[in-house]
C-alpha positions in Angstrom: 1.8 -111.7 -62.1 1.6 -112.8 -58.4 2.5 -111.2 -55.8 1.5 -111.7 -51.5 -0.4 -108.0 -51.2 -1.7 -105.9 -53.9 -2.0 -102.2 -53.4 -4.3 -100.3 -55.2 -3.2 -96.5 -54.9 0.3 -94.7 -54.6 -0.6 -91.9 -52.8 1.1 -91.2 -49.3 -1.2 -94.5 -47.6 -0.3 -96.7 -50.3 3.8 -96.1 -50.6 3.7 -96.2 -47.0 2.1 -99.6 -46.2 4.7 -100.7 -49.3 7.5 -99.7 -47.5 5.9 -101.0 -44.3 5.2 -104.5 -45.9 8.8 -104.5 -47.8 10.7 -104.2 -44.4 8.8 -107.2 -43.2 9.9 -109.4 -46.3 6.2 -109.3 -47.5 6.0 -109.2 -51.6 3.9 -106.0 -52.5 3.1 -104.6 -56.0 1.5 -101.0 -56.5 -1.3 -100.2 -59.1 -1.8 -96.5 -59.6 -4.2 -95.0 -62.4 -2.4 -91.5 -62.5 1.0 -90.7 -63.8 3.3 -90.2 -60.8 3.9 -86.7 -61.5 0.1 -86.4 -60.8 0.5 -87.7 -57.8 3.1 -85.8 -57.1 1.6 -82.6 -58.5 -1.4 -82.9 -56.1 -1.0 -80.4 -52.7 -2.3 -81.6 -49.2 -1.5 -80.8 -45.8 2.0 -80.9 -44.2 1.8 -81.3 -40.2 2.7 -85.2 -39.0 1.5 -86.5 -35.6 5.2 -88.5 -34.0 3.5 -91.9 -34.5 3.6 -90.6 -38.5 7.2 -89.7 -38.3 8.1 -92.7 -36.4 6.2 -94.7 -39.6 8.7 -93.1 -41.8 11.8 -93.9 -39.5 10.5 -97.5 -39.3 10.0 -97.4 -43.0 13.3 -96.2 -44.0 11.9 -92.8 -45.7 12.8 -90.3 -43.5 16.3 -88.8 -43.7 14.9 -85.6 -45.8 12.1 -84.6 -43.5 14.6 -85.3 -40.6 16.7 -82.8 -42.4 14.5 -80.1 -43.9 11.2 -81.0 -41.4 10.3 -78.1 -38.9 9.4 -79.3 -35.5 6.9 -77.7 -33.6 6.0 -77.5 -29.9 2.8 -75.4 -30.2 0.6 -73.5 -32.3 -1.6 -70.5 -31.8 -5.2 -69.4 -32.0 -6.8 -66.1 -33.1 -9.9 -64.6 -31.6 -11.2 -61.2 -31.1 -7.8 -59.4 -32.1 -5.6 -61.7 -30.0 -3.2 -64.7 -30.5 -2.8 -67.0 -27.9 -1.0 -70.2 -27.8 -1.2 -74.1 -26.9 1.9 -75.1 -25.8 1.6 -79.3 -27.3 4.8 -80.0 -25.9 4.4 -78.1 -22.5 0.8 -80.1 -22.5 1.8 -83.3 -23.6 5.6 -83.9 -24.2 5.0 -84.6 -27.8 5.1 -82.0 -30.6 4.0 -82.2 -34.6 7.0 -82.1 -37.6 6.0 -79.7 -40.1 6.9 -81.5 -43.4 4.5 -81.2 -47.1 2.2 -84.2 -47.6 3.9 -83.8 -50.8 7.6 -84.5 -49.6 6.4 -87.3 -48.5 4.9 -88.8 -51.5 8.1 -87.9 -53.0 10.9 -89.8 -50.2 8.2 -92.7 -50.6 8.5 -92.9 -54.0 12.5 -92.5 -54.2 12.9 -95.2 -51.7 10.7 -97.7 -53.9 12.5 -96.9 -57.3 15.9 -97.5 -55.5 14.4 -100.7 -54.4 13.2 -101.9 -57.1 10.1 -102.4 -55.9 7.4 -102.7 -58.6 4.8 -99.6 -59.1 2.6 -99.6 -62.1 1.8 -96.4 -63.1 -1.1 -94.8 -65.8 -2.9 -98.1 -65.0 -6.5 -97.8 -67.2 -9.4 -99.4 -65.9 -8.4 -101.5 -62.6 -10.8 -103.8 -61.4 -10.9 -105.6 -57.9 -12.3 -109.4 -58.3 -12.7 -112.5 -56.0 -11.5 -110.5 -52.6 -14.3 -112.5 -50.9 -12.1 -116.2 -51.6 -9.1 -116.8 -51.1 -7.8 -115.7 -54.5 -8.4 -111.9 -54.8 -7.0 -110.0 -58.4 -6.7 -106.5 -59.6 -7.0 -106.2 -63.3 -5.7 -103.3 -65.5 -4.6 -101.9 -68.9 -1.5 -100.8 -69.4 -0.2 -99.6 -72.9 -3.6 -100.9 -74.5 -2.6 -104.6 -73.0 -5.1 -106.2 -70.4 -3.0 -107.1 -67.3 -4.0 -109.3 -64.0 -2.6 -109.6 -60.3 -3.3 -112.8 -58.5 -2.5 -111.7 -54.4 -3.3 -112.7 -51.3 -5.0 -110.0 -50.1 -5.9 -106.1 -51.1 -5.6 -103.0 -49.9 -7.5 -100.3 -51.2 -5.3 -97.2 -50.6 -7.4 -95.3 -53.6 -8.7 -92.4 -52.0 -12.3 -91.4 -51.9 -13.2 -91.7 -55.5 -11.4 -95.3 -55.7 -12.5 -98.2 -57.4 -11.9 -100.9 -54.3 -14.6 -99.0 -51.8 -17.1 -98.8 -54.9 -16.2 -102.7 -55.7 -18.0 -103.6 -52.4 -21.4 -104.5 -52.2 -23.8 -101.9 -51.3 -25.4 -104.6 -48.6 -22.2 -104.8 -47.0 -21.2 -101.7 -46.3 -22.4 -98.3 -44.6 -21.4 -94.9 -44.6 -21.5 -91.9 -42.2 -21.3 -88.1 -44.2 -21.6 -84.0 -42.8 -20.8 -81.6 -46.2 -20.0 -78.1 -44.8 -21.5 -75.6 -46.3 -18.3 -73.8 -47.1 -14.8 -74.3 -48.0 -10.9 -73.2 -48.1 -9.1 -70.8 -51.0 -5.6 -72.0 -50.3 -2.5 -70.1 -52.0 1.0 -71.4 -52.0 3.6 -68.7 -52.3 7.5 -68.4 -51.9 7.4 -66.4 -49.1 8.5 -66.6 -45.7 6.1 -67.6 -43.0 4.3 -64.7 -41.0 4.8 -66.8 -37.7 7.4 -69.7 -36.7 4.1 -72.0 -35.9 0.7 -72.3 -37.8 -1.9 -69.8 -36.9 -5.5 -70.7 -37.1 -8.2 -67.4 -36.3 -11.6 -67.6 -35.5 -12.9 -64.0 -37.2 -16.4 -63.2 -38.2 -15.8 -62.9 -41.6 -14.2 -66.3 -41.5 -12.0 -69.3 -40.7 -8.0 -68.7 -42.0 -5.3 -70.4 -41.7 -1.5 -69.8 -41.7 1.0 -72.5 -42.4 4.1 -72.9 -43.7 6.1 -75.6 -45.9 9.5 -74.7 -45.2 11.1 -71.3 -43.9 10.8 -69.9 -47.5 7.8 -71.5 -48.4 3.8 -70.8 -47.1 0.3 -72.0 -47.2 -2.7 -69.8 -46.5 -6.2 -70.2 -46.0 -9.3 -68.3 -45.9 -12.6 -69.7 -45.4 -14.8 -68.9 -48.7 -18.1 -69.6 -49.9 -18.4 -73.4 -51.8 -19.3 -71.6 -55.4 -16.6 -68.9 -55.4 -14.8 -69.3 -58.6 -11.0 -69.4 -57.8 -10.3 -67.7 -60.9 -12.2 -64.5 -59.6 -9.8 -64.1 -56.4 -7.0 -62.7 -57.6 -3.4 -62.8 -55.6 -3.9 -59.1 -54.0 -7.3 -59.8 -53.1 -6.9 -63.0 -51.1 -3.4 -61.4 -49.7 -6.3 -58.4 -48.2 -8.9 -60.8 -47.2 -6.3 -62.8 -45.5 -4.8 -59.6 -43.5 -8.4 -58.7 -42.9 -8.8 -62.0 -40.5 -5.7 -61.6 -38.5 -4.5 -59.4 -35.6 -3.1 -56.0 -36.9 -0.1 -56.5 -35.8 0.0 -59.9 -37.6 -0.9 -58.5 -40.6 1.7 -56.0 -40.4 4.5 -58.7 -40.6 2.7 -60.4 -43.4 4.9 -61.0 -46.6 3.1 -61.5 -49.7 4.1 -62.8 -53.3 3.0 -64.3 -56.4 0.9 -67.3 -55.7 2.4 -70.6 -57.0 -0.9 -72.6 -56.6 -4.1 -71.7 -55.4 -7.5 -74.0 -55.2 -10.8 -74.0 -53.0 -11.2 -77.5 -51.3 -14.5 -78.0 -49.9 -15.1 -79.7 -46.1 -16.6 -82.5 -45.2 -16.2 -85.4 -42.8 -17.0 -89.2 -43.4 -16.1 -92.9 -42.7 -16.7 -95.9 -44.0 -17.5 -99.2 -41.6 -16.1 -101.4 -41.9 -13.2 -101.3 -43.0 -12.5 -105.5 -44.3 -14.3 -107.5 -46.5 -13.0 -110.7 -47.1 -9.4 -110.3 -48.7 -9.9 -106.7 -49.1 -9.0 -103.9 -46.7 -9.4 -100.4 -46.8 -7.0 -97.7 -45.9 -7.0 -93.8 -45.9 -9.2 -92.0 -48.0 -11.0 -95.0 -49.2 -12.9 -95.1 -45.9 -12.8 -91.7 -44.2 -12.5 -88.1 -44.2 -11.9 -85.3 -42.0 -11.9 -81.7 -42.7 -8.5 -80.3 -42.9 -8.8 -77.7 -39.8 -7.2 -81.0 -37.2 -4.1 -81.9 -39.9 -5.5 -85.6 -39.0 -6.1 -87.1 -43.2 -2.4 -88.0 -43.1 -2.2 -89.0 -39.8 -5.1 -91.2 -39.9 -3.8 -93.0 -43.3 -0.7 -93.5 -41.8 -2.3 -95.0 -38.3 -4.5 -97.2 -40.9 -1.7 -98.5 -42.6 0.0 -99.1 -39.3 -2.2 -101.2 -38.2 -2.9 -103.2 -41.5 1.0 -103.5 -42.2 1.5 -105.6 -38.7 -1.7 -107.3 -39.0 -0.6 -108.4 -42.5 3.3 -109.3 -41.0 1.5 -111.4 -37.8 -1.1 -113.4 -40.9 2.3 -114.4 -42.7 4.0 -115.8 -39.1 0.9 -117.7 -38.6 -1.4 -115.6 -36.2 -4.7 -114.0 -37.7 -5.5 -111.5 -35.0 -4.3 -108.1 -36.8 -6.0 -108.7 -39.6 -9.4 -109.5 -37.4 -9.5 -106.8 -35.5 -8.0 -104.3 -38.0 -11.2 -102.8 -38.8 -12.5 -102.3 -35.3 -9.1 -101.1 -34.4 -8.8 -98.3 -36.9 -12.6 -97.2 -36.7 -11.7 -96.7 -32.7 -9.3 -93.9 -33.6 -10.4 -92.8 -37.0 -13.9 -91.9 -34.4 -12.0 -89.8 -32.0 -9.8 -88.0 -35.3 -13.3 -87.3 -36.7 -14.6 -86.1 -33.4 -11.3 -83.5 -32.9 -11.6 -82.6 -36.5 -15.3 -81.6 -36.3 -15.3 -79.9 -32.9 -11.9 -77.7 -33.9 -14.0 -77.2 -37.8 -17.6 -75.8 -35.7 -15.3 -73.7 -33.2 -13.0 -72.3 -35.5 -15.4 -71.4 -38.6 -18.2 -68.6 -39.7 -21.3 -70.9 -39.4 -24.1 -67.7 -40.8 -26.5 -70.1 -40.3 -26.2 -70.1 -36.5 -26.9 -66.6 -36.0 -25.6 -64.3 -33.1 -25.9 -67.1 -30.8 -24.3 -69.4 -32.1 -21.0 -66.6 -32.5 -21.4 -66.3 -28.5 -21.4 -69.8 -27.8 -18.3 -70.2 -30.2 -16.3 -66.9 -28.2 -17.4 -68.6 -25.1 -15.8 -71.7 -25.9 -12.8 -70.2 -27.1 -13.0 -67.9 -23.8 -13.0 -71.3 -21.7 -10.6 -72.5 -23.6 -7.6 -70.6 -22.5 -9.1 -70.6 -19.1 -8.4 -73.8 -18.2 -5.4 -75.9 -18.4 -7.4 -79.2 -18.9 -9.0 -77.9 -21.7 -5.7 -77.2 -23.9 -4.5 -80.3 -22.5 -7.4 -82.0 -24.2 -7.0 -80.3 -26.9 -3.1 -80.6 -27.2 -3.2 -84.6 -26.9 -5.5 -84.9 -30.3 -3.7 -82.1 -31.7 -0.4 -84.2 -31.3 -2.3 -87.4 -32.1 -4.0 -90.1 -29.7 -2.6 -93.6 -29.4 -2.6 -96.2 -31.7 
């Protein structure tokens, strides 16, 4: 088979830059080693910067989350008892569309069946070969038959435990890494939200997080210790640790249910540089990322394969640019997202470790926070996303 760009991955990064390179007449074939129910089965975060929803409208895939998508205009924060709020669209004109990672996958994948574009799903044992010629493959099985892609170029939209970031040489590549020493017990449950826009509180027995997926439909967090077993929380336990963290008279509107999924995701933040080597380019989770407290993994794939998709339409028009500078460009805002990410992570979070005064300089911060009007401006702007 031949085709102009491989893409290795069909997770949100990988349909995207599909869709992307489709609308610019730009051949594309998708090699994914999980069943697309998988893929599909697999729960991430749910708030979109504008430039991400724009992505969507440019690709074509976004008449459901225009429809069923909750725009928000702020959010609040929770310390010592009190909510207070940061008004993103009062700060910065923009706002965030609340709108499931998942959904996403799913109007990305819709749009490339009804396209006929071609997705290879349940591939066994891909391979990246020959990305530093001019003649890159991927190699696969596929129903016990050995298979082979002869491209142009590849894009390694394979998420942190990918083969094409652990194809490069070890020479050629460096990494950056902070593992927190904690992480999140999430529960999904069919109930509705406690608040019209996400609530993050800073409490010292933890970090939690209220979200929503839809008006019937929540997420919540509580910070947890990195061994808890998630089989020892049950629901009525997390639904009281959770109360425990918020305001009391938050708590009191709290509706709680039977949990439809619940997990512990650990934190940590990382990046890859760079981000090209030779015919192979790196997108999303295959080179970076951020703990979840900025809602910036998404938003940072997306910017990623932003960039990649036009530096990949300018190549085929004749002009090499894009694909030059991709690297450099995406590491210049994947940088700041890690910077937000981290910074929001060490303000928002139970750090032991730091003692009683570390907890002062964190209710200081907070204290200054919504003090000053530049500061939740500052905040506000990475909230809703920086440039591109």
């Amino acid at each position: 088979m031949k085709t102009q760009v491989a893409i290795v991955g069909a997770g949100p990064s990988g349909l995207l830059l599909g869709a992307l390179l489709h609308q610019h007449g730009i051949a594309n074939v998708i090699v994914e080693q999980r069943s697309a129910e998988y893929v599909l089965g697999r729960i991430r975060a749910g708030v979109l910067e504008q430039i991400t929803v724009d992505l969507l409208a440019e690709a074509g895939a976004d008449a459901r989350m225009r429809a069923e998508g909750l725009p928000h205009d702020g959010f609040e924060m929770c310390f010592g008892g009190q909510r207070h709020r940061v008004d993103l669209f009062g700060l910065t004109g923009k706002r965030v569309m609340v709108y499931g990672q998942t959904e996403v996958t799913h109007d990305l994948m819709d749009q490339r069946a009804a396209q006929a574009q071609p997705t290879v799903y349940e591939a066994q044992d891909v391979s990246v070969h020959d990305f530093d010629g001019k003649r890159p493959r991927v190699r696969y099985q596929k129903d016990g038959v050995a298979h082979e892609i002869e491209c142009d170029f590849i894009a390694g939209c394979d998420g942190f435990h990918g083969v094409c970031r652990a194809s490069v040489p070890r020479s050629a590549i460096q990494t950056f890494e902070k593992v927190y020493s904690f992480g999140w017990l999430g529960v999904l449950a069919d109930v509705p939200p406690v608040a019209h826009e996400l609530i993050y509180a800073s409490h010292e027995r933890g970090f939690a997080l209220c979200s929503m997926r839809s008006k019937t439909r929540s997420r919540y967090y509580v910070q947890c210790a990195l061994d808890d077993d998630v089989n020892a929380w049950s629901d009525e336990a997390f639904w009281a640790e959770l109360k425990s963290r918020l305001p009391a008279d938050t708590a009191r509107h709290l509706v709680t249910g039977p949990s439809i999924e619940k997990s512990i995701a650990p934190l940590r933040s990382f990046v890859t540089e760079p981000m090209r080597f030779g015919r192979l380019f790196l997108a999303g989770d295959a080179a970076h990322i951020v703990p979840p407290t900025g809602a910036k993994g998404l938003n940072l794939a997306a910017s990623d394969v932003a960039l990649l998709s036009r530096g990949l339409a300018e190549h085929y028009r004749g002009h090499d640019e894009g694909i030059d500078r991709y690297s450099q460009r995406a590491l210049a805002r994947i940088w700041k997202a890690e910077r937000f990410s981290w910074w929001f992570t060490t303000l928002m979070h139970h750090f032991p470790e730091n003692g009683e005064f570390g907890a002062k300089m964190q209710r200081a911060e907070l204290d200054y926070l919504f003090s000053s009007r530049a500061a939740q401006t500052a905040v506000a702007e990475n909230y809703v996303g920086l440039a591109l």
